[in-house]
C-alpha positions as CSV (number, residue, x, y, z in Angstrom):
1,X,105.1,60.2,135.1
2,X,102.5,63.3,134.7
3,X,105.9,65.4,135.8
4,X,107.9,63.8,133.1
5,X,105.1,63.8,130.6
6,X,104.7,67.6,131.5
7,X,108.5,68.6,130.5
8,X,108.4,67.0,127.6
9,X,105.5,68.9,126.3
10,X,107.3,71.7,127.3
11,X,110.4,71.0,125.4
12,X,108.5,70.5,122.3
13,X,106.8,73.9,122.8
14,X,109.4,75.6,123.9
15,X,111.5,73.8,120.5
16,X,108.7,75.7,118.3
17,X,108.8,79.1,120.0
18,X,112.4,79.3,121.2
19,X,112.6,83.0,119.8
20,X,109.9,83.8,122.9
21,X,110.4,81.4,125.6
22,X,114.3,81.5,125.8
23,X,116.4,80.9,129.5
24,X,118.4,84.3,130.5
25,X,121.2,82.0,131.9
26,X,121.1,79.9,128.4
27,X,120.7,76.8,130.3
28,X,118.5,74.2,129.2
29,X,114.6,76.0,129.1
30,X,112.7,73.1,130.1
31,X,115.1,72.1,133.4
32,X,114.9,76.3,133.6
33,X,111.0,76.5,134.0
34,X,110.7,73.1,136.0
35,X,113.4,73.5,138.4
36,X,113.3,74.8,142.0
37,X,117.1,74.2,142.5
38,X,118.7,76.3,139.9
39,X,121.9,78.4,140.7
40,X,122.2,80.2,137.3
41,X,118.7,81.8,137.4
42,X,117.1,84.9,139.5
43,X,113.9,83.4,138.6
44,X,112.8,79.4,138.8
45,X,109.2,78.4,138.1
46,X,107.6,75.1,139.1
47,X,105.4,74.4,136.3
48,X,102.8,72.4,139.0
49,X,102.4,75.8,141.0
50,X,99.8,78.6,140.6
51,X,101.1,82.3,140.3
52,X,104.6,84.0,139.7
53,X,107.5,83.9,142.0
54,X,110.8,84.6,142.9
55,X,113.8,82.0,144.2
56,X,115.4,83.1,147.6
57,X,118.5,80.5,147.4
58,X,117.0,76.9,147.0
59,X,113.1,77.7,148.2
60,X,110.6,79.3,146.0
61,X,108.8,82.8,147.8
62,X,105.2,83.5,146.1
63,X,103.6,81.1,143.9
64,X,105.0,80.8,140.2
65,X,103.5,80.2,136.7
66,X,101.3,76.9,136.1
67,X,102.5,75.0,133.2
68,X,99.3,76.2,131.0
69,X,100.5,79.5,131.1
70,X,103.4,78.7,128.6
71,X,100.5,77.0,126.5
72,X,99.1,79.6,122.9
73,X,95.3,79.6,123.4
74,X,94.4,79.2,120.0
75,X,96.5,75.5,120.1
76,X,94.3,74.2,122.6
77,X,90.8,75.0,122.9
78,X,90.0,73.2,126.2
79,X,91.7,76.2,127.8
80,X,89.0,78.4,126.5
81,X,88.2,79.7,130.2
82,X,92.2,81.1,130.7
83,X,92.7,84.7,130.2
84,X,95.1,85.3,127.8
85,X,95.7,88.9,129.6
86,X,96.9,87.0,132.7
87,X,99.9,85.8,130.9
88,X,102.7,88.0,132.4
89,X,104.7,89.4,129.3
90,X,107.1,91.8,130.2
91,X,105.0,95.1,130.8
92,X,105.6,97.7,128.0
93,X,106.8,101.2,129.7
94,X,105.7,104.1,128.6
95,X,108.1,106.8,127.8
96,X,107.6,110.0,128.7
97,X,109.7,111.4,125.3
98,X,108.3,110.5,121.7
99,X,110.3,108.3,119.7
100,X,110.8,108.6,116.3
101,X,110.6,105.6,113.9
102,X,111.5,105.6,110.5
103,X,110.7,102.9,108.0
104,X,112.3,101.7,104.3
105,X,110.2,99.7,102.6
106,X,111.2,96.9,99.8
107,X,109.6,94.6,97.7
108,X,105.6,94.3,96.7
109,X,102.6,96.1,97.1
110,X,101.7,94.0,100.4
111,X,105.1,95.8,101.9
112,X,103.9,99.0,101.5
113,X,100.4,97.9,103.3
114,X,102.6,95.8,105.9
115,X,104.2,99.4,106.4
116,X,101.1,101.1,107.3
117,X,99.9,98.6,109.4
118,X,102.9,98.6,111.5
119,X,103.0,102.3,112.1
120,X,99.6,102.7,112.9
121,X,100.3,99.9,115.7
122,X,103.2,101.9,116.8
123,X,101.5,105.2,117.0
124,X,99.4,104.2,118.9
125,X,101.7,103.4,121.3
126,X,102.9,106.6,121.7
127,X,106.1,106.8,118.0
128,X,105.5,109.1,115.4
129,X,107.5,108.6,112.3
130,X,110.0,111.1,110.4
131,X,111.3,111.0,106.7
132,X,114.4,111.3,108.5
133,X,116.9,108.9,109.3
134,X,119.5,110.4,111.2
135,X,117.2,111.8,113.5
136,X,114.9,108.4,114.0
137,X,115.4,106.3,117.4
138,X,114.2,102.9,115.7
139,X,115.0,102.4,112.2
140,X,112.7,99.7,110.4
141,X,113.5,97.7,106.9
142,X,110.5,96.0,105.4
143,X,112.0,93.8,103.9
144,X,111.4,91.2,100.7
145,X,112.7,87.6,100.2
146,X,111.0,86.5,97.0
147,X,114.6,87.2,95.1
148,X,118.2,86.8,96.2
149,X,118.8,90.8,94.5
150,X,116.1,92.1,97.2
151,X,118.1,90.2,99.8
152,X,121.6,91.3,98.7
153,X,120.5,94.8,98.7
154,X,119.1,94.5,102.0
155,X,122.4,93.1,103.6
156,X,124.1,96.1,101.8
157,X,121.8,98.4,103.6
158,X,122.0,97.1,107.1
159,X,125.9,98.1,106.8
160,X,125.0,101.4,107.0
161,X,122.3,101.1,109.4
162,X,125.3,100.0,111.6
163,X,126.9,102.9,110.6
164,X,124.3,105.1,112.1
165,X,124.4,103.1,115.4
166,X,128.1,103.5,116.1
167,X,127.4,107.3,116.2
168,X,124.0,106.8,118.3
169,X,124.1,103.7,120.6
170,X,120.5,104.0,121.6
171,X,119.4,103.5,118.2
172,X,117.9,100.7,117.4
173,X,117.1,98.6,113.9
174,X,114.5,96.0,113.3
175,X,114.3,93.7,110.3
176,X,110.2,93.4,109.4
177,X,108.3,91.1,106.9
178,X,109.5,88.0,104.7
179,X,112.7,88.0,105.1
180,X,112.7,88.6,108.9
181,X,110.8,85.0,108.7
182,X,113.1,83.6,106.6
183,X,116.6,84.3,107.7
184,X,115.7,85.1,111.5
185,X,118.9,83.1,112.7
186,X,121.4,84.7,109.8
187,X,119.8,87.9,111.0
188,X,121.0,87.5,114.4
189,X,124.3,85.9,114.0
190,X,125.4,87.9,111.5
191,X,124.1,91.3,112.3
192,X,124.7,92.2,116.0
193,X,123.3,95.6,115.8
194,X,119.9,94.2,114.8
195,X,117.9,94.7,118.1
196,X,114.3,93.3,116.4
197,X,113.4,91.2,113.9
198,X,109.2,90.7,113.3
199,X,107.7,88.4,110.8
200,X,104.9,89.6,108.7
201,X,101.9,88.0,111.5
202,X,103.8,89.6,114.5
203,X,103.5,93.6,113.8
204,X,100.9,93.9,116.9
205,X,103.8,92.8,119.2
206,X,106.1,95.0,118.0
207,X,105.7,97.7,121.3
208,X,106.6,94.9,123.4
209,X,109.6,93.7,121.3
210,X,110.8,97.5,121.1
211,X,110.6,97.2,124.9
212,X,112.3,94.5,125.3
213,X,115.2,95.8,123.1
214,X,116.0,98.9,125.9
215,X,117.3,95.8,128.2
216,X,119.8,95.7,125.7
217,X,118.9,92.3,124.2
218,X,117.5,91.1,121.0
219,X,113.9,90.9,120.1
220,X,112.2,88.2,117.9
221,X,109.0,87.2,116.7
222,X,108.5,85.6,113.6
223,X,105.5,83.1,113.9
224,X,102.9,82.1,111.5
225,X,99.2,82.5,112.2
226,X,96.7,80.8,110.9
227,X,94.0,83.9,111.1
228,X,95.8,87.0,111.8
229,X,94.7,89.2,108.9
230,X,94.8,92.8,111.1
231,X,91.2,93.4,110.4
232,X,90.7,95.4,113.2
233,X,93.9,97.7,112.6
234,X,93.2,101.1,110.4
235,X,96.3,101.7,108.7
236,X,98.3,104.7,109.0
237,X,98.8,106.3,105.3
238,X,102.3,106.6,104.5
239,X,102.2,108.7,101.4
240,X,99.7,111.1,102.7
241,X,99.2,112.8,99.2
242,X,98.7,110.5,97.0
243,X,95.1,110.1,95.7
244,X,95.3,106.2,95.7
245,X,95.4,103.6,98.8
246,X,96.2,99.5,99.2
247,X,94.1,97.7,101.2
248,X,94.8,94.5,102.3
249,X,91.9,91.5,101.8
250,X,94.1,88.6,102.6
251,X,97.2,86.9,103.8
252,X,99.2,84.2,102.5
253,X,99.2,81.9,99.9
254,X,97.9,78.0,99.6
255,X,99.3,77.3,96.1
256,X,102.6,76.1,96.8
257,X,104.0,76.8,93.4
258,X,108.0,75.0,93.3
259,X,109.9,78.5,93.0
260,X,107.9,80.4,95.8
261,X,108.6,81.4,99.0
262,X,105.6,83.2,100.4
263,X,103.6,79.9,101.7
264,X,106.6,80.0,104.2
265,X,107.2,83.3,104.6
266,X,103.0,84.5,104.9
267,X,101.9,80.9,105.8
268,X,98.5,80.0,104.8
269,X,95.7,81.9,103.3
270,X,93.3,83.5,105.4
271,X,90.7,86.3,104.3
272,X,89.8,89.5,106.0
273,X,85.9,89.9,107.0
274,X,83.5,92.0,103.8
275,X,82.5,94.3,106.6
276,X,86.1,94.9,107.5
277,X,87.2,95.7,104.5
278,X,84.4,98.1,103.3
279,X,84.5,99.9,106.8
280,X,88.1,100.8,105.8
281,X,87.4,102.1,102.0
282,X,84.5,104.0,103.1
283,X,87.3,105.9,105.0
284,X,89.5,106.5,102.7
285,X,86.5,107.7,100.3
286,X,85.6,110.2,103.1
287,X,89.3,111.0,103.2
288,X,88.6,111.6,99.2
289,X,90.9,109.0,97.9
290,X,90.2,107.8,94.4
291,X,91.7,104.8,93.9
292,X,92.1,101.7,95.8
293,X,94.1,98.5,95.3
294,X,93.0,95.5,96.7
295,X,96.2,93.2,97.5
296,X,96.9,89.8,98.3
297,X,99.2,86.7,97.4
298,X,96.5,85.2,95.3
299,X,93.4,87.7,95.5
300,X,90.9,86.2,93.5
301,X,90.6,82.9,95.8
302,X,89.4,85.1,98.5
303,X,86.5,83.8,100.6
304,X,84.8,85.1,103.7
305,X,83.5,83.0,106.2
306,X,83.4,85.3,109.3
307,X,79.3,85.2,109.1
308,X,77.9,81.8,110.1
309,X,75.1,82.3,107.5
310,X,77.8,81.8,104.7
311,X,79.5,78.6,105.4
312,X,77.2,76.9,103.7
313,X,78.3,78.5,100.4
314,X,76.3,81.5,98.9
315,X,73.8,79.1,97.3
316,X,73.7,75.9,98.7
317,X,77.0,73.9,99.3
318,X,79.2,75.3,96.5
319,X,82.6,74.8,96.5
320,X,85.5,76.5,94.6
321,X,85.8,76.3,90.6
322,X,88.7,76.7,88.4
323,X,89.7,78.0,85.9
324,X,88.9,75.8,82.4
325,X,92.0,73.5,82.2
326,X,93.2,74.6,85.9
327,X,94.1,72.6,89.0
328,X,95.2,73.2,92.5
329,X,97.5,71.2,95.2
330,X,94.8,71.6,97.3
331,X,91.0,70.7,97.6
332,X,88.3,72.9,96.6
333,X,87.3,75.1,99.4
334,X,83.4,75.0,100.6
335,X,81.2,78.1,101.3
336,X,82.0,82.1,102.2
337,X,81.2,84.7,99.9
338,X,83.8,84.8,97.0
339,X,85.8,87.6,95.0
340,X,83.2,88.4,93.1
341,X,80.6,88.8,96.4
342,X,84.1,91.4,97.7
343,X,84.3,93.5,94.2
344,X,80.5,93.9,93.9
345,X,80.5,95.1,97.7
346,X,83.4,97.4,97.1
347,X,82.9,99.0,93.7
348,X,79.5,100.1,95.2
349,X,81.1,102.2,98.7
350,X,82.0,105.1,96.1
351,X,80.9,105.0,92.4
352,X,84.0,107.7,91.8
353,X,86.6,105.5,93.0
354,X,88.8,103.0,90.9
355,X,89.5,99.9,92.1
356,X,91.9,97.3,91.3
357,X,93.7,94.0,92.5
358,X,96.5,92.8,92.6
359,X,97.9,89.5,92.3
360,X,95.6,87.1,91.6
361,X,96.1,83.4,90.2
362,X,94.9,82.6,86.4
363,X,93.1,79.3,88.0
364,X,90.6,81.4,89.8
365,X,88.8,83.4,87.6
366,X,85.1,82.5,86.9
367,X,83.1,84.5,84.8
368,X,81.2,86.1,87.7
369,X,84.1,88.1,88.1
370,X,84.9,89.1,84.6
371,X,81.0,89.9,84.3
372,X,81.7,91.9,87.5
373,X,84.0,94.2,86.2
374,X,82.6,94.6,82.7
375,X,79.7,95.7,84.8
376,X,80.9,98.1,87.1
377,X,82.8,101.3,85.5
378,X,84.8,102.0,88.5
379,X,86.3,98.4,88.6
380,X,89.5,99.0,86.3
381,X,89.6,96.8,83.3
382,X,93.0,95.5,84.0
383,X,94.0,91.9,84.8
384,X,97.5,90.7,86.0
385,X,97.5,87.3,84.6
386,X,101.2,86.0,85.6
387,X,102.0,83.4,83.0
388,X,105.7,82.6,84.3
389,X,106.5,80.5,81.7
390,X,105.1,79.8,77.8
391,X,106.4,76.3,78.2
392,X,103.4,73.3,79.4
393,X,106.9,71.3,80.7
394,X,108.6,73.8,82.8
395,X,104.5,75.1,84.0
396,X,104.5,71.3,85.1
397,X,108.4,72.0,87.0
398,X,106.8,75.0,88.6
399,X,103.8,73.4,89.6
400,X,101.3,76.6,88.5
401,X,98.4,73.9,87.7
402,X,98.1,74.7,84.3
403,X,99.4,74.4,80.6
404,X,100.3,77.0,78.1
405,X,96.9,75.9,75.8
406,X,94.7,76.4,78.9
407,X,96.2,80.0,79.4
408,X,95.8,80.6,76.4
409,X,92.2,80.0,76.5
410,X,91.6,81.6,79.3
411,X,93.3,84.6,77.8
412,X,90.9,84.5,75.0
413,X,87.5,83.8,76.7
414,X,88.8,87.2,78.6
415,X,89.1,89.1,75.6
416,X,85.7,87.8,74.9
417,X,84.0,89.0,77.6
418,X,86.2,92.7,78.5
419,X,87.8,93.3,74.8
420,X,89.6,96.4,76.3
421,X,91.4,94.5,79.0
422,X,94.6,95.4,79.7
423,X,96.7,92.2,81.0
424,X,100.0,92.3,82.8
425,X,101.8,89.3,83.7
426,X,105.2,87.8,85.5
427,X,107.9,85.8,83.5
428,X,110.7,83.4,84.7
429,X,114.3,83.1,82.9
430,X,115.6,80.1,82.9
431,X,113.7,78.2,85.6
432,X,115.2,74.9,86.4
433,X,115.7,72.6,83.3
434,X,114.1,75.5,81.3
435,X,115.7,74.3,77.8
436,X,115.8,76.7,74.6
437,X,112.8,74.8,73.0
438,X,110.8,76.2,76.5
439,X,112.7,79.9,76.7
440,X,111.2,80.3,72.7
441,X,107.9,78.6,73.8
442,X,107.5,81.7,76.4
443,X,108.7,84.3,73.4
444,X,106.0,83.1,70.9
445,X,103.2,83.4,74.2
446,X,104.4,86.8,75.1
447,X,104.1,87.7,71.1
448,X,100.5,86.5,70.8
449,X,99.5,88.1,74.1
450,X,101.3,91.6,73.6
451,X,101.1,92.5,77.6
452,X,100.8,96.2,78.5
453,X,103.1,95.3,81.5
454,X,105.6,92.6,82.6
455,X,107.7,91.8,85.5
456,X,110.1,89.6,84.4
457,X,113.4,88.2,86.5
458,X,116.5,85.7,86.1
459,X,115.5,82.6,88.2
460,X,117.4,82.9,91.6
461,X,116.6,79.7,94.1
462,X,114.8,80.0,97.3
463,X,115.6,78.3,100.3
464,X,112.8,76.1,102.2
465,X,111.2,76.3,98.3
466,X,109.7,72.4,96.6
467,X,112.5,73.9,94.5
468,X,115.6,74.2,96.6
469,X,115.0,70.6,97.6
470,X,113.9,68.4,94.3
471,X,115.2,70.4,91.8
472,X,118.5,71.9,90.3
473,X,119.2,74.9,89.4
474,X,121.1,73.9,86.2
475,X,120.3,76.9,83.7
476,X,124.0,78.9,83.7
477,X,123.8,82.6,84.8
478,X,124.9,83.5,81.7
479,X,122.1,82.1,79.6
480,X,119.5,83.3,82.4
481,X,120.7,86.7,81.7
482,X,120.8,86.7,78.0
483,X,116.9,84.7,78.2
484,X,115.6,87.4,80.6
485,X,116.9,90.3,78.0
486,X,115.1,88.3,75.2
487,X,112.0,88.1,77.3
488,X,112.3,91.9,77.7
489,X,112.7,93.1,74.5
490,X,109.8,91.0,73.2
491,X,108.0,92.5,76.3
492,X,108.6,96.3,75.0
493,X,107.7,95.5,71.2
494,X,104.6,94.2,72.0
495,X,103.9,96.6,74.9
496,X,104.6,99.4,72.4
497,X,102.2,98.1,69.6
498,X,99.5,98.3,72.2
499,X,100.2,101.5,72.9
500,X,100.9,103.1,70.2
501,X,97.1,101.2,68.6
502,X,96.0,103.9,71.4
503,X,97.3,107.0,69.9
504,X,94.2,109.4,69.0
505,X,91.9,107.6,71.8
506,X,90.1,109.6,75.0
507,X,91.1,108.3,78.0
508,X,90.1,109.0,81.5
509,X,93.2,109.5,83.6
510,X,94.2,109.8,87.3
511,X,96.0,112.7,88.3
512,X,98.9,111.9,90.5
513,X,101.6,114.3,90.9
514,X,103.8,116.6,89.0
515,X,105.8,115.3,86.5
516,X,109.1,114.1,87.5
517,X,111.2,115.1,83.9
518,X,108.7,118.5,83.9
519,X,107.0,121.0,86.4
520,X,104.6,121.8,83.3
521,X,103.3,118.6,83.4
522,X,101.2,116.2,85.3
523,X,101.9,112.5,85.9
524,X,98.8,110.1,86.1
525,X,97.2,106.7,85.1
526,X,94.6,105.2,82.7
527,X,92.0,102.8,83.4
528,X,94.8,100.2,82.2
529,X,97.6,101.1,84.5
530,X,99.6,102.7,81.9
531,X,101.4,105.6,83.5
532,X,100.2,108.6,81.5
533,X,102.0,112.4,81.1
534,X,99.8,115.2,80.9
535,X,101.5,118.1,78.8
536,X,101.4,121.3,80.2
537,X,98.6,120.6,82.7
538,X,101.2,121.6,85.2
539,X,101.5,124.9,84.3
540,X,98.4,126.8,85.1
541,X,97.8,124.8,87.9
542,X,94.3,124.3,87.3
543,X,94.9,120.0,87.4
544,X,95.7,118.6,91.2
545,X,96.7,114.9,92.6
546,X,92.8,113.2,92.1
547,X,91.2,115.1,89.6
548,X,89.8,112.9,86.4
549,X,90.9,114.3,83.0
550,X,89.4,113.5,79.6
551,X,92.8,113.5,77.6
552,X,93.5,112.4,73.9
553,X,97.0,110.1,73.2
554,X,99.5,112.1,71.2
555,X,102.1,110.1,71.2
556,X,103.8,107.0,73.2
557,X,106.8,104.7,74.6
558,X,106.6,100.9,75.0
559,X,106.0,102.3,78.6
560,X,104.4,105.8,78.8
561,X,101.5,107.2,76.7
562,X,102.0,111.0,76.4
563,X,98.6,113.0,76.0
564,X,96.5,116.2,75.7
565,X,94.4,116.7,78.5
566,X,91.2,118.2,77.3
567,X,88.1,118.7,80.1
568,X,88.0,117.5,83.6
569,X,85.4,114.4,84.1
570,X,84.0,111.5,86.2
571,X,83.6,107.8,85.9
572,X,80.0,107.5,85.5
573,X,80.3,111.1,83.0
574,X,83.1,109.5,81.0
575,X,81.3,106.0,80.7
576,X,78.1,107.1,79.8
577,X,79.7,109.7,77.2
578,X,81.7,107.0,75.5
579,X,79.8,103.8,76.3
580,X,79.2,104.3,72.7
581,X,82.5,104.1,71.2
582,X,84.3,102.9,73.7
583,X,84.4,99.3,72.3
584,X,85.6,100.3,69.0
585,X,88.2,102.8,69.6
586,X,89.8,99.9,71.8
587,X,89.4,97.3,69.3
588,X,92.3,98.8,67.9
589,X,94.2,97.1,70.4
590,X,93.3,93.8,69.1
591,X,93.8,94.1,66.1
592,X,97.3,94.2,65.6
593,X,97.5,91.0,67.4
């Protein structure tokens, strides 16, 4: 009975990690690990023995693996005295050459993190990376799965990643992030010539997956974790001159909105450590960066609950608010220090460096934070507030937790409080059921708003989505198309009203880099996000990537502002000089509402 009971715990586990735990004969796994008579295999293991060992015909020489070995640690906390370093993964091998990697990046924000993170595992495990692709030995696509146009492109790619390989057998390519978790088995029935594919919680394994590839077989790791956040990984900055950085607070999402895929491509949320996260911005400040990002699925519900002294809640027992007129799927969440607690603990690491976030959830904003960033001149007063949809029915189809009067009064009570905001939101086209009455509700929000930025995309269904299994996808491409260029030109009128309401204002700006149209000019950003081009600031050479310039708006697209820079500055300098009439010289903005 205990033998019996034994295998079939094994063949459950091994069902839920068959991408680790696989048999080289491709046999059945579980009569592969519990048989001592197997003909097929160099290597039998009786799950009742004690050590590893080696089948000479039908008897078993050395001791092989007890069944615990194949248990994860963190599943079953009554093996807390195992060593998890015992278990006998195959041993990495150190080459004595330096191999190249070189990684293409799609998608979000969070990709471009996920990049860094994964080369600064890999370097320091002996690759370097080059801009280079023909000369790279292990080519890498971070990948996105949030659209089926970020997939299609990717497949498009991998053709002539293939390409590449003919020419150089010993190349290898690995498909990385959400769409390495979501279409692992397409991946490697498809595509062949993909040696590695590595969901977005398996980067730290990726040595021994590359390893395992110069056997000649395929590599895969794509499981969840419910607390992998990579605190304890510095990551490696890809775009080395660049004055601004991302840094990851948190991983995964809990809101489970119909249309979305990240809850199963980034599983559940899980928050990086305070201490962590201000140990990594204090290096970047010392590297001189001047801006940061902070990035998540849904930043503002971040809580930290790594000290013991905060799971009680920061007062008492306090548990998670919404939003006025919000709701979640879930419960609120008890104790941890809060978003707020995290922007008031990083706006203070370096009073000269912006810092922003990126994407947080309209439900979670309490006025702390608001108050936070009115407060602090260094936190940018800019707010991605992704609406989705204008229409209360097809909010209720998405499941976002909200209706288009409580959004609207939550966009209000922010004006209220930070007048100069600058808001940026996501819109759907033709969602399912989406009717004409619900496309026109979403025109008339995006005309009272008047966002300085929008992302807005044709609704394509996801796969394992609330979606993809209760709903139909009965809006016709055609009128998705023509909705989504509607949403778009009512997105540039209003975008250009605010920003032409800006012409004649001082600014502080960002220096980034030359101007791509010009060498005479410089490229930077506002406070609000809004990409701004510095006329002949290029020319003499005197402006660099991370100065601050005071510059006056000449002139302006629905997308660019175009201005004169005038005198080089700081944050606290510029606040204090135009603390004054700051607030009026934005009200402009509101007016024209």
């Amino acid at each position: 009975m205990a033998a019996s009971h034994n295998a079939r715990c094994l063949r459950k586990l091994l069902r839920r990690n068959a991408d680790i735990f696989t048999c080289p004969c491709r046999r059945d796994p579980v009569r592969y690990l519990t048989t001592t008579r197997n003909k097929h295999c160099a290597n039998d293991i009786d799950i009742n023995s004690k050590g590893p060992g080696v089948s000479s015909g039908n008897r078993l020489v050395n001791n092989p693996l007890p069944f615990k070995s194949f248990l994860p640690k963190a599943s079953y906390p009554d093996l807390d005295t195992y060593d998890t370093e015992d278990v006998p993964y195959a041993p990495i091998q150190m080459h004595k050459e330096t191999r190249k990697v070189y990684f293409e990046t799609y998608g979000c924000q969070m990709n471009v993190n996920d990049t860094e993170i994964a080369m600064a595992i890999l370097e320091k495990n002996g690759f370097v990376m080059t801009n280079d692709l023909t000369k790279a030995d292990v080519l890498f696509m971070m990948t996105c799965s949030i659209r089926e146009g970020a997939e299609q492109k990717i497949w498009k790619r991998l053709e002539y990643y293939k390409s590449l390989k003919k020419k150089r057998s010993s190349m290898k390519i690995g498909i990385l992030g959400c769409m390495a978790e979501n279409l692992k088995k397409e991946i490697i029935e498809k595509d062949k010539q993909v040696d590695i594919v590595c969901g977005p919680d398996a980067y730290k394994d990726l040595p021994r997956l590359l390893d395992v590839t110069s056997t000649g077989q395929a590599a895969v790791n794509v499981m969840l974790s419910f607390d992998e956040t990579y605190a304890d990984v510095m990551p490696v900055r890809v775009k080395k001159d660049s004055p601004s950085a991302f840094v990851s607070i948190m991983r995964g999402c809990d809101n489970m909105c119909t249309y979305c895929i990240v809850p199963f491509t980034r599983g559940r949320e899980r928050s990086r450590p305070i201490t962590s996260i201000v140990e990594e911005i204090q290096a970047l400040s010392v590297q001189g960066l001047k801006e940061v990002t902070l990035l998540g699925q849904n930043v503002n519900s971040y809580i930290d609950k790594s000290e013991s002294k905060y799971y009680g809640g920061f007062d008492t027992n306090s548990p998670t608010k919404n939003s006025s007129g919000f709701k979640t799927v879930y419960k609120p969440k008890m104790g941890g220090r809060r978003f707020s607690d995290l922007l008031d603990a990083v706006s203070r690491v370096n009073p000269e460096i912006r810092i922003r976030f990126t994407s947080p959830h309209p439900k979670d904003f309490p006025d702390e934070v608001l108050y936070m960033m009115k407060e602090r001149p260094n936190i940018c007063n800019q707010i991605h507030l992704p609406a989705q949809s204008g229409s209360t029915s097809v909010l209720k189809a998405m499941r976002r937790g909200y209706t288009r009067e409580s959004y609207l009064e939550l966009v209000h009570h922010i004006w209220d409080i930070i007048p100069d905001v600058s808001l940026s939101s996501d819109f759907i086209a033709g969602f399912c059921g989406e009717t004409e009455s619900d496309h026109e509700d979403t025109l008339s929000l995006m005309n009272i708003v008047q966002y300085h930025f929008a992302y807005m995309f044709p609704y394509s269904m996801r796969s394992k989505t609330h979606a993809h299994h209760k709903l139909q996808d009965d809006v016709p491409d055609e009128d998705k198309k023509r909705r989504h260029l509607e949403i778009s030109t009512v997105f540039r009128e209003g975008a250009l009203k605010r920003n032409q309401a800006q012409i004649g204002q001082e600014q502080l700006v960002l220096v980034e880099s030359v101007s791509k149209r010009s060498s005479d000019d410089m490229a930077g950003r506002n406070d609000g996000n809004t990409k701004v081009i510095l006329s002949g600031a290029g020319a003499d050479g005197h402006l660099k990537p991370g100065d601050y310039v005071v510059a006056e708006i000449t002139s302006c697209s629905s997308q660019v502002l175009h201005a004169k820079p005038l005198y080089t500055s700081s944050i606290l300098e510029f606040h204090q000089s135009h603390r004054s009439n700051h607030g009026n010289s934005q009200q402009k903005c509101t007016v024209t509402n």
